[in-house]
PyMOL Python script that loads the backbone (N, CA, C, O; Angstrom):
from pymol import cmd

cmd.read_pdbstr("""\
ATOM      1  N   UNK A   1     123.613  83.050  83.302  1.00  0.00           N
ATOM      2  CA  UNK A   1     123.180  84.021  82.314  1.00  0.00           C
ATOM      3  C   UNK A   1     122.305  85.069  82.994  1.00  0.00           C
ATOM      4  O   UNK A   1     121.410  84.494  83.613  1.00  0.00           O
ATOM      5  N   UNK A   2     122.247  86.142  83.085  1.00  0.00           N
ATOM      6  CA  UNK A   2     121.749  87.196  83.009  1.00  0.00           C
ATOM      7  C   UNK A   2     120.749  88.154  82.813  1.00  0.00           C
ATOM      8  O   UNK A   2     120.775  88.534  81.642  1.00  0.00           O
ATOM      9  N   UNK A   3     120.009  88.619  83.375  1.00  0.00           N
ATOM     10  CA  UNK A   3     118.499  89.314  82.953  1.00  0.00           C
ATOM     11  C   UNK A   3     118.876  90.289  81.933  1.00  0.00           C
ATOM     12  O   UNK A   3     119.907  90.884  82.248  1.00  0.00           O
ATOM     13  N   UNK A   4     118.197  90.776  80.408  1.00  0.00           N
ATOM     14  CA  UNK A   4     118.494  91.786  80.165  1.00  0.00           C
ATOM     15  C   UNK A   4     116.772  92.633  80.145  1.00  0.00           C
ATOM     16  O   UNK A   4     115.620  92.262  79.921  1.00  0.00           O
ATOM     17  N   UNK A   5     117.386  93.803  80.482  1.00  0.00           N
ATOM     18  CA  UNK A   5     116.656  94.736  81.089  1.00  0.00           C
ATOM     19  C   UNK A   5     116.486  96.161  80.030  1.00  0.00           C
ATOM     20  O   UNK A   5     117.511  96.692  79.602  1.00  0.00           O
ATOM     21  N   UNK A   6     115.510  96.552  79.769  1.00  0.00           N
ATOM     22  CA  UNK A   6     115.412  97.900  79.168  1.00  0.00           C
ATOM     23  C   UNK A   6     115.000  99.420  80.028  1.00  0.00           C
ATOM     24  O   UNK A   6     114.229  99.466  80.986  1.00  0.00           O
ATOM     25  N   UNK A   7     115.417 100.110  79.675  1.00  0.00           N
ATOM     26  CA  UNK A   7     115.193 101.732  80.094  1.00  0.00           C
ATOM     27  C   UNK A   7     114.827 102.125  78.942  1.00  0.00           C
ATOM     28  O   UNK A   7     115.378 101.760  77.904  1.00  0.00           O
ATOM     29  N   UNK A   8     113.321 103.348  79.035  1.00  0.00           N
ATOM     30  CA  UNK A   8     113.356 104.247  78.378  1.00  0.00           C
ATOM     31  C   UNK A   8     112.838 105.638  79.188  1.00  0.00           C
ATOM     32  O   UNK A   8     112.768 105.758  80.411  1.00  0.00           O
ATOM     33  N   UNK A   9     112.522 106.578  78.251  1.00  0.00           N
ATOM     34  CA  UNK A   9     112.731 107.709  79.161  1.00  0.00           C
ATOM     35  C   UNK A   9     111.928 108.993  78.232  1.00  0.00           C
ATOM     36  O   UNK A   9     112.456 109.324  77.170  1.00  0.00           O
ATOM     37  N   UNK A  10     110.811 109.596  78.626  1.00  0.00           N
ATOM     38  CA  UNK A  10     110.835 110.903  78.109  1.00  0.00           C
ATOM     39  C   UNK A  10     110.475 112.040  78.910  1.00  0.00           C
ATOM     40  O   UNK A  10     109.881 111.941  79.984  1.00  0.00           O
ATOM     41  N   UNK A  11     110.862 113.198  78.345  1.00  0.00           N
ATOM     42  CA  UNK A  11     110.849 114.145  79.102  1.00  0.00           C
ATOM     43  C   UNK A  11     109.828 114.763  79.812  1.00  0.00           C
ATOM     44  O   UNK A  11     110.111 115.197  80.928  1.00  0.00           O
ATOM     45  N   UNK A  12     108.578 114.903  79.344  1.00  0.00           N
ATOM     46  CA  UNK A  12     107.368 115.064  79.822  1.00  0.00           C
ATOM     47  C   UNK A  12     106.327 114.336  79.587  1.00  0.00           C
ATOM     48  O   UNK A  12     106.338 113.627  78.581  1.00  0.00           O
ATOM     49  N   UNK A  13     105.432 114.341  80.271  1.00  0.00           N
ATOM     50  CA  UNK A  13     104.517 113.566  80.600  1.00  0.00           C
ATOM     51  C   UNK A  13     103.153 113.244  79.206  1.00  0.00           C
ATOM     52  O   UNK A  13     102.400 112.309  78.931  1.00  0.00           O
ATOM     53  N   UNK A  14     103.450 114.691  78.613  1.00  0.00           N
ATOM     54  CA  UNK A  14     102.504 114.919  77.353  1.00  0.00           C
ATOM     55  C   UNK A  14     103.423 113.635  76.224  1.00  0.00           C
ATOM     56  O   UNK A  14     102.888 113.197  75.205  1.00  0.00           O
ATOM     57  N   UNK A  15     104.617 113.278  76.610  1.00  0.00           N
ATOM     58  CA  UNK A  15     105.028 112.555  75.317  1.00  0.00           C
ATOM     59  C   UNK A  15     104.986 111.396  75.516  1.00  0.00           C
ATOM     60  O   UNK A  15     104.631 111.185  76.676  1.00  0.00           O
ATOM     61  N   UNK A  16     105.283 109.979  74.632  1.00  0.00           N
ATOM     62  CA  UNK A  16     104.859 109.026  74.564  1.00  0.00           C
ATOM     63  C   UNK A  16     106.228 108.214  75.082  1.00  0.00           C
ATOM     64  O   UNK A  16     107.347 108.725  75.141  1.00  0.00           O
ATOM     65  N   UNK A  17     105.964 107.130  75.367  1.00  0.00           N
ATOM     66  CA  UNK A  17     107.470 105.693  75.381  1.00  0.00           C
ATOM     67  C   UNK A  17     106.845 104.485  74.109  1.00  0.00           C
ATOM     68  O   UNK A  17     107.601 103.567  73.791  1.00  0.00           O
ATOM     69  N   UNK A  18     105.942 104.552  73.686  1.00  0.00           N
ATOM     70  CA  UNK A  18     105.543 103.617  72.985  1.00  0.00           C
ATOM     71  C   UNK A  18     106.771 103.517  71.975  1.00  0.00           C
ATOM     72  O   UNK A  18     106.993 102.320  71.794  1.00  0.00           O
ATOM     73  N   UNK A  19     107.450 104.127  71.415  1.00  0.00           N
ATOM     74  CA  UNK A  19     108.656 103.581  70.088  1.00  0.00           C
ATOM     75  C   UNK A  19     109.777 103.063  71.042  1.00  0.00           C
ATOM     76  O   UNK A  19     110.262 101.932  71.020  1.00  0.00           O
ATOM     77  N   UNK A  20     110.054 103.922  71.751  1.00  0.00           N
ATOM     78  CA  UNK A  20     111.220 103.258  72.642  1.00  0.00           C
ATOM     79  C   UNK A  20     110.599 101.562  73.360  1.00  0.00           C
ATOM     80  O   UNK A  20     111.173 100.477  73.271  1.00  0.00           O
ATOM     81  N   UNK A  21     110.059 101.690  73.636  1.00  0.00           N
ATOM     82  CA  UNK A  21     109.147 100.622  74.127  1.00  0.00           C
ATOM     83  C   UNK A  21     109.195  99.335  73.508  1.00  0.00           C
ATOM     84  O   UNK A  21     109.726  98.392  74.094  1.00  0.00           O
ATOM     85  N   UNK A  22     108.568  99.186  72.113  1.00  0.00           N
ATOM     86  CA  UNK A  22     108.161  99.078  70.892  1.00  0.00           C
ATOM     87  C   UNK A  22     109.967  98.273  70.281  1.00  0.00           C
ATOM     88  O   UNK A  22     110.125  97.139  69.829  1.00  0.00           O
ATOM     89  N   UNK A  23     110.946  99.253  70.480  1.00  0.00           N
ATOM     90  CA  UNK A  23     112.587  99.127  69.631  1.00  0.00           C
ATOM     91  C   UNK A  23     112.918  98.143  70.280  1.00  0.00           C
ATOM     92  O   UNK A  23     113.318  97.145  69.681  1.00  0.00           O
ATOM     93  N   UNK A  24     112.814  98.175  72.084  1.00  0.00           N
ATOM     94  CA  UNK A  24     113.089  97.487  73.387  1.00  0.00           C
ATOM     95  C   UNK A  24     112.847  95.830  73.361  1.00  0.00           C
ATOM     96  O   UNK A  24     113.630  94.880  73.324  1.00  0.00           O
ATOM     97  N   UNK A  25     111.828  95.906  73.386  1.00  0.00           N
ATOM     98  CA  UNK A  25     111.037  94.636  73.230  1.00  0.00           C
ATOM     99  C   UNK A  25     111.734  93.550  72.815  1.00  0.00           C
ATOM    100  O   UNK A  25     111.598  92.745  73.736  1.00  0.00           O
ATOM    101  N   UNK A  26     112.365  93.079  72.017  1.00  0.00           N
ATOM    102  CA  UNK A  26     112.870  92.140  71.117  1.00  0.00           C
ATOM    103  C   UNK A  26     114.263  91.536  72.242  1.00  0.00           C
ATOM    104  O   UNK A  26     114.770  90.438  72.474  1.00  0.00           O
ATOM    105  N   UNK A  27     114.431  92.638  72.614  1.00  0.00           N
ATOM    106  CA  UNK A  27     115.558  92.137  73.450  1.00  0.00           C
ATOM    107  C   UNK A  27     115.671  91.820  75.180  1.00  0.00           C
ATOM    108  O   UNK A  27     116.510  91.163  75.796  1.00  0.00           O
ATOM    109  N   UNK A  28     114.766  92.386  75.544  1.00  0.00           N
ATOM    110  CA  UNK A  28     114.371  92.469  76.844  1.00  0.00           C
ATOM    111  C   UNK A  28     113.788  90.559  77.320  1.00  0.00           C
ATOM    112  O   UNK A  28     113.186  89.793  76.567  1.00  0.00           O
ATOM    113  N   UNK A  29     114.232  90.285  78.738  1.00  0.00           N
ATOM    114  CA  UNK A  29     114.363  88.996  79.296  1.00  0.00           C
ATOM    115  C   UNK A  29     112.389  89.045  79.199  1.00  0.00           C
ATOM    116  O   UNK A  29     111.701  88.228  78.587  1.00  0.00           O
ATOM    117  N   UNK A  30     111.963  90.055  79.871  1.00  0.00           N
ATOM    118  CA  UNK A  30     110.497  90.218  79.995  1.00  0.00           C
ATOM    119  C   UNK A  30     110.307  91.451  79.989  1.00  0.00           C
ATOM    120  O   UNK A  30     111.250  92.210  80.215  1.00  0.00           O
ATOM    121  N   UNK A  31     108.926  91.966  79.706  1.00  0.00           N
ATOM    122  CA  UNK A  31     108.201  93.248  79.747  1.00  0.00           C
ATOM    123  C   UNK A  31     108.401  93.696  81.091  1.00  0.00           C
ATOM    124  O   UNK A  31     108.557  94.880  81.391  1.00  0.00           O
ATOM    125  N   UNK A  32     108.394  92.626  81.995  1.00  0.00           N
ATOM    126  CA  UNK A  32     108.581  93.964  83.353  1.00  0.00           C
ATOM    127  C   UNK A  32     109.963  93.886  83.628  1.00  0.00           C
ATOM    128  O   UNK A  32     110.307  93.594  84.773  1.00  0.00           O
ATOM    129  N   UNK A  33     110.627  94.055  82.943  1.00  0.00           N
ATOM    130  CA  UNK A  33     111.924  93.986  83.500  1.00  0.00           C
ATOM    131  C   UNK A  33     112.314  95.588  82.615  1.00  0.00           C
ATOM    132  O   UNK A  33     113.248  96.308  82.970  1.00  0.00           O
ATOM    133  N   UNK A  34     111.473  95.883  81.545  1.00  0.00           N
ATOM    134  CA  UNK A  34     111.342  97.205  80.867  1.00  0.00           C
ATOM    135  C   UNK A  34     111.026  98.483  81.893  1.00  0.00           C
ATOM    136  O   UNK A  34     109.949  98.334  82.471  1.00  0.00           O
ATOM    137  N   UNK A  35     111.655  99.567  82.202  1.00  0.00           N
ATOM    138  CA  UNK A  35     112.007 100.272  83.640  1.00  0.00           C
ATOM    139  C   UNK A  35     111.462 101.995  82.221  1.00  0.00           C
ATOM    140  O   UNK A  35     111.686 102.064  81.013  1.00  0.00           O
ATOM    141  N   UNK A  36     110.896 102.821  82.964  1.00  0.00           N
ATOM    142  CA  UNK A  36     110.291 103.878  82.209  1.00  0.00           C
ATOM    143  C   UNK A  36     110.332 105.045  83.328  1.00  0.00           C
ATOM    144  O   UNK A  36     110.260 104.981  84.555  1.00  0.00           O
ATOM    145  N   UNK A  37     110.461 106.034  82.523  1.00  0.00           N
ATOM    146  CA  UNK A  37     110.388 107.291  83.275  1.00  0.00           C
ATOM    147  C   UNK A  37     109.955 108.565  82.475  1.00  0.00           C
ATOM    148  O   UNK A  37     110.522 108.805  81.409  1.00  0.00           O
ATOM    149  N   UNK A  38     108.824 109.516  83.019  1.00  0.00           N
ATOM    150  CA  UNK A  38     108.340 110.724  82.372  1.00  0.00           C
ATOM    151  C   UNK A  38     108.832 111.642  83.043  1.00  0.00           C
ATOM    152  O   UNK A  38     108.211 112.423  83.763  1.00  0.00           O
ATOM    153  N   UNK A  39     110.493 111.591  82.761  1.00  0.00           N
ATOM    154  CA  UNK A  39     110.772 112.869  83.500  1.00  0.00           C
ATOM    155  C   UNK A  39     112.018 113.353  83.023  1.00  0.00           C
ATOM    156  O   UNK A  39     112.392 112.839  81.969  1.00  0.00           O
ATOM    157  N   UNK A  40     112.970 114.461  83.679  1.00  0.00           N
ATOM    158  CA  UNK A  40     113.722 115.271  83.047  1.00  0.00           C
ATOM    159  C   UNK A  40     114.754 114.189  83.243  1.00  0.00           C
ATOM    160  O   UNK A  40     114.860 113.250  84.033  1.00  0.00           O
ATOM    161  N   UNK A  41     115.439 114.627  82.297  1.00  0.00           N
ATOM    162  CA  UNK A  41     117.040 113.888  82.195  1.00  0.00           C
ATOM    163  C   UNK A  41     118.083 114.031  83.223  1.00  0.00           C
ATOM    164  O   UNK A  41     118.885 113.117  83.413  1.00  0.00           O
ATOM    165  N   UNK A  42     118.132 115.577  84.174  1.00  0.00           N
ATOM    166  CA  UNK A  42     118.925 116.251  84.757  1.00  0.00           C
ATOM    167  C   UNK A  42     120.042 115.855  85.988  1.00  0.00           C
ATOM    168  O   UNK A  42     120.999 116.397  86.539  1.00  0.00           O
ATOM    169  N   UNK A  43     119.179 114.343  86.076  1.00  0.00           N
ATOM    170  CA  UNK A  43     119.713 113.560  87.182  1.00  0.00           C
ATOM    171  C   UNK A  43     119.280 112.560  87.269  1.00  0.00           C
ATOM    172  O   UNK A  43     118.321 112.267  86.556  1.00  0.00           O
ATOM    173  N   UNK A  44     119.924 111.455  88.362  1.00  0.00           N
ATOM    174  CA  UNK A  44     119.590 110.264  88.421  1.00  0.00           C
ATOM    175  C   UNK A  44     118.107 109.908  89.450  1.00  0.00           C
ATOM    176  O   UNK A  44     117.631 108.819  89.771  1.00  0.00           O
ATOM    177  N   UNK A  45     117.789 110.907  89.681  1.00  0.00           N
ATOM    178  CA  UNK A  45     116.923 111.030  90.654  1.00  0.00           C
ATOM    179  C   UNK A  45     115.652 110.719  90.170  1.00  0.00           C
ATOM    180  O   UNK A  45     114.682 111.286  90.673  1.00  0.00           O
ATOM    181  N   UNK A  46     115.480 109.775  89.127  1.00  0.00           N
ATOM    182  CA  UNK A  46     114.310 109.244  89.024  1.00  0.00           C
ATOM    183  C   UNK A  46     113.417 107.562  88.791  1.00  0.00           C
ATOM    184  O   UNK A  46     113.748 106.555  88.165  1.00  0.00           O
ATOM    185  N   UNK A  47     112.059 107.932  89.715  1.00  0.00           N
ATOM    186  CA  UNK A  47     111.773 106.516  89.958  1.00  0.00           C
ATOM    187  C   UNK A  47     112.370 105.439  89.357  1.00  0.00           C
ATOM    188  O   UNK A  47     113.369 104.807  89.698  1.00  0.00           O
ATOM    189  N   UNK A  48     111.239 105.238  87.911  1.00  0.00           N
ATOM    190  CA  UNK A  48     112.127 103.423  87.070  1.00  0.00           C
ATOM    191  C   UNK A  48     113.821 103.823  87.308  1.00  0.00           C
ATOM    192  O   UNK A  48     113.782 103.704  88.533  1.00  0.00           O
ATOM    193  N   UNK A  49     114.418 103.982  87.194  1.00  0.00           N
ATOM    194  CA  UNK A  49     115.618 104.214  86.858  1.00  0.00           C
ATOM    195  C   UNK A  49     116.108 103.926  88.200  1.00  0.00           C
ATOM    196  O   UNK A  49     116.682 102.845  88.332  1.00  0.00           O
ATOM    197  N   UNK A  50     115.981 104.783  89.365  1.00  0.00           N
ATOM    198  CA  UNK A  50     116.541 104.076  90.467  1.00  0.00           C
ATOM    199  C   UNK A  50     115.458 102.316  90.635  1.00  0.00           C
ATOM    200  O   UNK A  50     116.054 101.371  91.153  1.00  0.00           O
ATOM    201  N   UNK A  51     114.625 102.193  90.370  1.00  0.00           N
ATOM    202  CA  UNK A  51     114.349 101.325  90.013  1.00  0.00           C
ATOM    203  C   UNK A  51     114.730  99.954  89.751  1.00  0.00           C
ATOM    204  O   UNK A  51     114.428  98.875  90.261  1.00  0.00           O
ATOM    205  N   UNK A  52     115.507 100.328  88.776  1.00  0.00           N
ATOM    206  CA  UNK A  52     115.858  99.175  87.645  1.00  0.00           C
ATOM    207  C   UNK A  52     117.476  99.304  88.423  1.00  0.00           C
ATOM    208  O   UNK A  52     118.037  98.330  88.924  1.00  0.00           O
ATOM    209  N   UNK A  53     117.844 100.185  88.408  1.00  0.00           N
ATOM    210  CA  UNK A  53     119.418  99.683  89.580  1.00  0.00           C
ATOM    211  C   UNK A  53     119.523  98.991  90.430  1.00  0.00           C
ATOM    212  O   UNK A  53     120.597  98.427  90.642  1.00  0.00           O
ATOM    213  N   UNK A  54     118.232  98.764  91.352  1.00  0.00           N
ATOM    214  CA  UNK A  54     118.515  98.268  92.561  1.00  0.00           C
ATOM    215  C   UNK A  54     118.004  96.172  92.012  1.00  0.00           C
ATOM    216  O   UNK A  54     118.191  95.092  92.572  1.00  0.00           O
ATOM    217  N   UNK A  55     117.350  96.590  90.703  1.00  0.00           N
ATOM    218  CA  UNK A  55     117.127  95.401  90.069  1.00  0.00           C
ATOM    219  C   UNK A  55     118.111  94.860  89.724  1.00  0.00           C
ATOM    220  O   UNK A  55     118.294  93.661  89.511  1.00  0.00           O
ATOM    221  N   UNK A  56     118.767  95.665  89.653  1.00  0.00           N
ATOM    222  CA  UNK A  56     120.049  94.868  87.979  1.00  0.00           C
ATOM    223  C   UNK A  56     121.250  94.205  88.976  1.00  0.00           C
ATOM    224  O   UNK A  56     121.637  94.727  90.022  1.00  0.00           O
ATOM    225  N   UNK A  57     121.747  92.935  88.405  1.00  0.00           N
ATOM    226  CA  UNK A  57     122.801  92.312  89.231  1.00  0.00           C
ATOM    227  C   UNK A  57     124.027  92.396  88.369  1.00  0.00           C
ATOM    228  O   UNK A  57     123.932  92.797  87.210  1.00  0.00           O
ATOM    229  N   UNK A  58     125.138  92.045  88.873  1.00  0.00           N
ATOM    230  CA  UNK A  58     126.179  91.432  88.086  1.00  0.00           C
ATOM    231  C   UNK A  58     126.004  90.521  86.954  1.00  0.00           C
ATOM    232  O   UNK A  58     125.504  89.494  87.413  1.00  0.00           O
ATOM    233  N   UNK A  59     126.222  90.384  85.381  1.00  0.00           N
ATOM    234  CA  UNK A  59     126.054  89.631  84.862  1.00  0.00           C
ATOM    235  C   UNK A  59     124.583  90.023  83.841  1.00  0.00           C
ATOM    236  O   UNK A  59     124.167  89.337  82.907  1.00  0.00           O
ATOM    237  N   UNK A  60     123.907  91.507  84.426  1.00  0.00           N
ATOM    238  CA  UNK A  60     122.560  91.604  83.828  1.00  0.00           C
ATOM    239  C   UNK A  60     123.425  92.387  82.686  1.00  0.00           C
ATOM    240  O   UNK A  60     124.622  92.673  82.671  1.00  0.00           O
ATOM    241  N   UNK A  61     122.167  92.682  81.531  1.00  0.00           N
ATOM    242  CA  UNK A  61     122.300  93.535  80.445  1.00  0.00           C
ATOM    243  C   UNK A  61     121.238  94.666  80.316  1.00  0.00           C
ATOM    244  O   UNK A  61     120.050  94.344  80.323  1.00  0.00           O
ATOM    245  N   UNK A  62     121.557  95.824  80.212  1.00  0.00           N
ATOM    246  CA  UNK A  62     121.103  96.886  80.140  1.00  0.00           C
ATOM    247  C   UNK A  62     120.499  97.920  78.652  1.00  0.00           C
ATOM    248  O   UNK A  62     121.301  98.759  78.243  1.00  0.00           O
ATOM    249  N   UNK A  63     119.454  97.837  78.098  1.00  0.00           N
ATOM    250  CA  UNK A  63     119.314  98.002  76.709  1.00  0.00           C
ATOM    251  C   UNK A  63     118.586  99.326  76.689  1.00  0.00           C
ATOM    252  O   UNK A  63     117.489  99.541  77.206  1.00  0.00           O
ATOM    253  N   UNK A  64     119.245 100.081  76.107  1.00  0.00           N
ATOM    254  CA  UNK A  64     118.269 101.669  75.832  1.00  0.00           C
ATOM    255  C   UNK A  64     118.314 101.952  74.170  1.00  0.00           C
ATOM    256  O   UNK A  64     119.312 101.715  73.490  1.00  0.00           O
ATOM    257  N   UNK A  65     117.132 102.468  73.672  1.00  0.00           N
ATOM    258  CA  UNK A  65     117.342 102.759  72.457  1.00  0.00           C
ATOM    259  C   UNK A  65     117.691 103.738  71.874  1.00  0.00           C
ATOM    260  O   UNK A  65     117.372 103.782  70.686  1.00  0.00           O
ATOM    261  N   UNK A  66     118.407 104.807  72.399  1.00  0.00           N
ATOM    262  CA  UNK A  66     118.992 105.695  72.768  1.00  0.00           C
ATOM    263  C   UNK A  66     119.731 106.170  73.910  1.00  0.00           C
ATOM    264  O   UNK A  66     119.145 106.313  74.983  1.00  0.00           O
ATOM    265  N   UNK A  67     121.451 106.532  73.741  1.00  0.00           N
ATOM    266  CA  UNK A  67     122.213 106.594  75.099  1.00  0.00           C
ATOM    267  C   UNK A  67     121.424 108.062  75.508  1.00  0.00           C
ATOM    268  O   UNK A  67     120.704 108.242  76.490  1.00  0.00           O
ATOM    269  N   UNK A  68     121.647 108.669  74.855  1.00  0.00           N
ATOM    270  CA  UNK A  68     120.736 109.849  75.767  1.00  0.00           C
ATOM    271  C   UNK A  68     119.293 110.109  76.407  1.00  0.00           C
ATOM    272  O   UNK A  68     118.784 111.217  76.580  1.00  0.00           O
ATOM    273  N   UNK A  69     118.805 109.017  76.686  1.00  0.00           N
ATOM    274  CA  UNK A  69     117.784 108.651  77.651  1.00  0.00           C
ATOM    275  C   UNK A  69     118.386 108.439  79.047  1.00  0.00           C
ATOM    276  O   UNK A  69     117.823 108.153  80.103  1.00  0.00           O
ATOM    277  N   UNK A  70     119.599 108.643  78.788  1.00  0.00           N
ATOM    278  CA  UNK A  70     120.052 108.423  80.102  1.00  0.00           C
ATOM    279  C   UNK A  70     120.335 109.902  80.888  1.00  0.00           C
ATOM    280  O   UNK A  70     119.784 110.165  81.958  1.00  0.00           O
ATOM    281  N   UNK A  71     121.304 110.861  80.184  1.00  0.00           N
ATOM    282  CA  UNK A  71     120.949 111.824  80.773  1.00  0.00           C
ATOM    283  C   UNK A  71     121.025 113.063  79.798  1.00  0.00           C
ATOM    284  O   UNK A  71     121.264 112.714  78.642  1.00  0.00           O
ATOM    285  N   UNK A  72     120.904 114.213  79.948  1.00  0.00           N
ATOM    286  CA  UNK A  72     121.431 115.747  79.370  1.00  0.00           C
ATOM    287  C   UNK A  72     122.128 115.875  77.934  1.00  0.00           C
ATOM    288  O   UNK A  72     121.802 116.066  76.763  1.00  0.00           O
ATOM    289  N   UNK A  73     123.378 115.639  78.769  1.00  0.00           N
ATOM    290  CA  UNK A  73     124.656 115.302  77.666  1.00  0.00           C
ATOM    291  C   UNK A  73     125.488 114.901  77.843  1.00  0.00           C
ATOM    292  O   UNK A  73     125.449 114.214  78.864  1.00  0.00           O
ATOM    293  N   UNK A  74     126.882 114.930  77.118  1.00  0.00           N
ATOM    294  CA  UNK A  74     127.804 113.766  77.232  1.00  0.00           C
ATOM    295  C   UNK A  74     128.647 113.893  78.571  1.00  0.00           C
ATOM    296  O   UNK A  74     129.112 112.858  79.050  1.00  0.00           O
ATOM    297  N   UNK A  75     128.783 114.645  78.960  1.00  0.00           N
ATOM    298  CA  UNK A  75     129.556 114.652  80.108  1.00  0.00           C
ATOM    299  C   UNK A  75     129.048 113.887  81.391  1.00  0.00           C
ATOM    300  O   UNK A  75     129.682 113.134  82.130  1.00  0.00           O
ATOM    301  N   UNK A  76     126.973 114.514  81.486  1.00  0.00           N
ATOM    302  CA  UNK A  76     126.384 113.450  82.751  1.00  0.00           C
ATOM    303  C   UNK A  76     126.260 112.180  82.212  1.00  0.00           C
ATOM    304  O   UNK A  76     126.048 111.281  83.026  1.00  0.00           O
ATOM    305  N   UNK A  77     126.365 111.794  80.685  1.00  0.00           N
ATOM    306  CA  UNK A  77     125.934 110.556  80.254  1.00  0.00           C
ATOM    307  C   UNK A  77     127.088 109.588  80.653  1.00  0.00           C
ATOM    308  O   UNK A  77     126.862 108.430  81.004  1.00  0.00           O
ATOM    309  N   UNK A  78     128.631 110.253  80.563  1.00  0.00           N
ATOM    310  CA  UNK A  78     129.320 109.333  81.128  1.00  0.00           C
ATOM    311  C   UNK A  78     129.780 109.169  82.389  1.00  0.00           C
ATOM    312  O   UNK A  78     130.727 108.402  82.563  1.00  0.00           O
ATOM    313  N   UNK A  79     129.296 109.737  83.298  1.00  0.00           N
ATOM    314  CA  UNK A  79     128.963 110.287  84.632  1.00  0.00           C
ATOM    315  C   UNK A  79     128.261 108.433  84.792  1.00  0.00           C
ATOM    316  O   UNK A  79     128.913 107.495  85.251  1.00  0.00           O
ATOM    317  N   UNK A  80     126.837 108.352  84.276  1.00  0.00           N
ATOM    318  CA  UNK A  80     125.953 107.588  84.286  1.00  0.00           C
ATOM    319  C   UNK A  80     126.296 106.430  83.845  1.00  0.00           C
ATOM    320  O   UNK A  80     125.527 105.495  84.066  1.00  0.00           O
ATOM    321  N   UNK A  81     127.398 106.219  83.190  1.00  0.00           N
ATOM    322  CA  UNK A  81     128.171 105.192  82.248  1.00  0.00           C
ATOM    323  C   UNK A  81     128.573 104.408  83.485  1.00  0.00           C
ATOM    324  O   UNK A  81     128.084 103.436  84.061  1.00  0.00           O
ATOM    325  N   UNK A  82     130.065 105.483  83.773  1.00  0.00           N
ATOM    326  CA  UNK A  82     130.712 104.899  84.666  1.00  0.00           C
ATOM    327  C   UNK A  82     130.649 104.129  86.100  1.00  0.00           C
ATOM    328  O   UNK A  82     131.335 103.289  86.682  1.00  0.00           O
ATOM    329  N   UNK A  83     128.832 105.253  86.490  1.00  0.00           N
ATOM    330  CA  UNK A  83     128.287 104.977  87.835  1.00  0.00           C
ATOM    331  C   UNK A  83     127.632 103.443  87.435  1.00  0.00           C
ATOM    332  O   UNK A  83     127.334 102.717  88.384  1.00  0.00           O
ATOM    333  N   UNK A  84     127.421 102.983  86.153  1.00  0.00           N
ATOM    334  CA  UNK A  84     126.596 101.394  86.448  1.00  0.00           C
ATOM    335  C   UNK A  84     127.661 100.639  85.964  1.00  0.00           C
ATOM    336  O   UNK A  84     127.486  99.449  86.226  1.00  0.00           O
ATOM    337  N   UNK A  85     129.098 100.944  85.128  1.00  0.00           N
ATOM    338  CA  UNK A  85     129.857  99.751  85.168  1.00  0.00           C
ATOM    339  C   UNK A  85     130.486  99.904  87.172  1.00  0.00           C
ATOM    340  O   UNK A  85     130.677  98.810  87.703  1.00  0.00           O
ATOM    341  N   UNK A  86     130.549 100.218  87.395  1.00  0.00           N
ATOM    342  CA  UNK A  86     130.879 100.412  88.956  1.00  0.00           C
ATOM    343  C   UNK A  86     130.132  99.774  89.898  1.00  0.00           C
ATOM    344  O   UNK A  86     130.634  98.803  90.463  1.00  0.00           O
ATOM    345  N   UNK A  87     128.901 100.170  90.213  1.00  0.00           N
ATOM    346  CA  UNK A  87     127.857 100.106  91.150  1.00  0.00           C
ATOM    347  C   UNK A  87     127.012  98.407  90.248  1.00  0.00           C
ATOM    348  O   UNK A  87     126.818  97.333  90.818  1.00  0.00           O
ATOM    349  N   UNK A  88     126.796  98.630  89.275  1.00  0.00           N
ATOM    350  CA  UNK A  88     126.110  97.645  88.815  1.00  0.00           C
ATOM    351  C   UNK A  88     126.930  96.104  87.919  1.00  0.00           C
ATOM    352  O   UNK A  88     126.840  94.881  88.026  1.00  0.00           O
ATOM    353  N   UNK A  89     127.497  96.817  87.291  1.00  0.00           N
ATOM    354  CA  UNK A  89     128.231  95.335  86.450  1.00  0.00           C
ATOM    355  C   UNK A  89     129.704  94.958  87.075  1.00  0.00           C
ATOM    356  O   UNK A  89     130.413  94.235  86.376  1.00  0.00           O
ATOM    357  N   UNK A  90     130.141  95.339  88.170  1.00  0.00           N
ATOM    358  CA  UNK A  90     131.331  94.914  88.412  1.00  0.00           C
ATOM    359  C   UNK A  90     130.743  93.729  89.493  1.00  0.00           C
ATOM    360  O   UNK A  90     131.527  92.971  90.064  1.00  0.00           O
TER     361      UNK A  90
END
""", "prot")
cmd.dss("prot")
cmd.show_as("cartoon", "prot")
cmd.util.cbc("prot")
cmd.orient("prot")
């Protein structure tokens, strides 16, 4: 069985993760396994997030409370889709 793991994400630093945080919780294996980032969406190029990839194994679960915490819009979001069933869950 499997770690499951949360991401959340906001855009600047003035805003909060506490609801995402907060939604997360219930499902997450542990609190530190909860991966956060105060930064732009625009790419994958950020800390928790590369983070939590190099965490996550085959077999883990991945929980966001919103898909667009992941990136922009739909086109990088499935960009981002495809790069963790690939790199991460296969």
């Amino acid at each position: 069985m499997g770690i499951n793991f949360g991401y959340t994400r906001v855009s600047t630093k003035e805003q909060h993760l506490d609801r995402q945080y907060e939604a997360l919780k219930p499902y997450v294996t542990n609190d530190k396994y909860i991966y956060s980032d105060k930064a732009s969406g625009k790419d994958m190029e950020r800390e928790g997030f590369q983070n939590m990839l190099k965490a996550m194994r085959k077999g883990d679960t991945l929980y966001i409370k919103s898909v667009d915490r992941l990136g922009r819009n739909k086109e990088q979001i499935k960009q981002y889709l495809q790069y963790l069933r690939m790199k991460v869950f296969v």
